[in-house]
N, C-alpha and C positions, 0 to 999 in steps of 0.2 A: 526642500523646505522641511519644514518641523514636524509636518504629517509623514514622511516617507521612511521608511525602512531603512537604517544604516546600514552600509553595504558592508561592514564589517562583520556584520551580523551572518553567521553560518552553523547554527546550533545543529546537532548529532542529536535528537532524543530515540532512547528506545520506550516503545510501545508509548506512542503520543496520545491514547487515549487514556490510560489509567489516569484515575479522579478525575478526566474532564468530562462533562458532558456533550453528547456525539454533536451538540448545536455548536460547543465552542471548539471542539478539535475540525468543523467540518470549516466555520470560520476563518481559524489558523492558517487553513491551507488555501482559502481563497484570499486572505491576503495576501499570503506569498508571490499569489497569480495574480495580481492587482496592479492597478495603475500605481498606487502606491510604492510599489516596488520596483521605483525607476532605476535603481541601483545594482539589479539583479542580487539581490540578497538569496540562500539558499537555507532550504528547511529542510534537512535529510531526517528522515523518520521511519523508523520498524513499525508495524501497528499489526494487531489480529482483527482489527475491527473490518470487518469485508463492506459495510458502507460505505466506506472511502474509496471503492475503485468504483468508482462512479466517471464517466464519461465528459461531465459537466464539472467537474473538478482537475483530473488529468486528462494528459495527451498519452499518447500510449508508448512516447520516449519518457514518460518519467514515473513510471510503474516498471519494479523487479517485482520479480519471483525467487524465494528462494528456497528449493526443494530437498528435502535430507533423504538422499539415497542409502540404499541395503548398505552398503559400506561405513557406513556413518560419514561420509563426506558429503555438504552441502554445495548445491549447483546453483549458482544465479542466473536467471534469465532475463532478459527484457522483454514486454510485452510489444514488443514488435518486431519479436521473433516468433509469432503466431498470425494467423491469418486472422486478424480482426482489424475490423474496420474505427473509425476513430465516433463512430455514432453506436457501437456494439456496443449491449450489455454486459460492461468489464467484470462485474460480480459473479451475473451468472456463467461465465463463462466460465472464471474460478471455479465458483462452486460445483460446475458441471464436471471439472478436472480436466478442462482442454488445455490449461499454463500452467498446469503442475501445483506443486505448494502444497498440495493436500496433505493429511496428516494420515498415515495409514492406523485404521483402527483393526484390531483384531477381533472381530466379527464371535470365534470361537471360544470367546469367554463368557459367554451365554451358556456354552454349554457342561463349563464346568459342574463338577458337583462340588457342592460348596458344603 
């Protein structure tokens, strides 16, 4: 019908929250997960916004990780190559640094003398 998502439709955006507000980028993504989208249409999207690994929005096949190792070469992972449940809290888990992604800060620039 005229409501549904054209399956042609398979947009690439990087970082899907810049300019939108986190009500319309959280939206974005549950249409994609909608009855709406009988067509399996697909939204591939980078984002830094860590609200989005929310549980009630993904399954934990369609959450990466992508972590920049000491070599400067980047690792992708899926988050179902971690021991989490599919009712886990996927942020804090991130944020806790159990799936990687983190960004390494250097700590010792505090103690510069400036």
């Amino acid at each position: 019908t005229d409501d549904d998502i054209d399956d042609s439709l398979e947009p690439f955006i990087d970082e899907l929250e810049v300019n939108l507000h986190s009500n319309i980028t959280r939206f974005l993504v549950r249409l994609f997960n909608s009855k709406h989208n009988k067509n399996n249409a697909q939204l591939i999207f980078t984002t830094h916004d860590t609200n989005l690994l929310d549980s009630e929005l993904f399954r934990r096949d369609q959450i990466y990780i992508c972590t920049k190792e000491p070599n400067k070469n980047t690792v992708v992972t899926s988050f179902l190559d971690f021991d989490l449940r599919e009712t886990s809290d996927f942020e804090r888990a991130y944020l806790n640094g159990r799936v990687g992604g983190l960004p390494f800060i250097d700590e010792t620039l505090f103690d510069w003398k400036w």
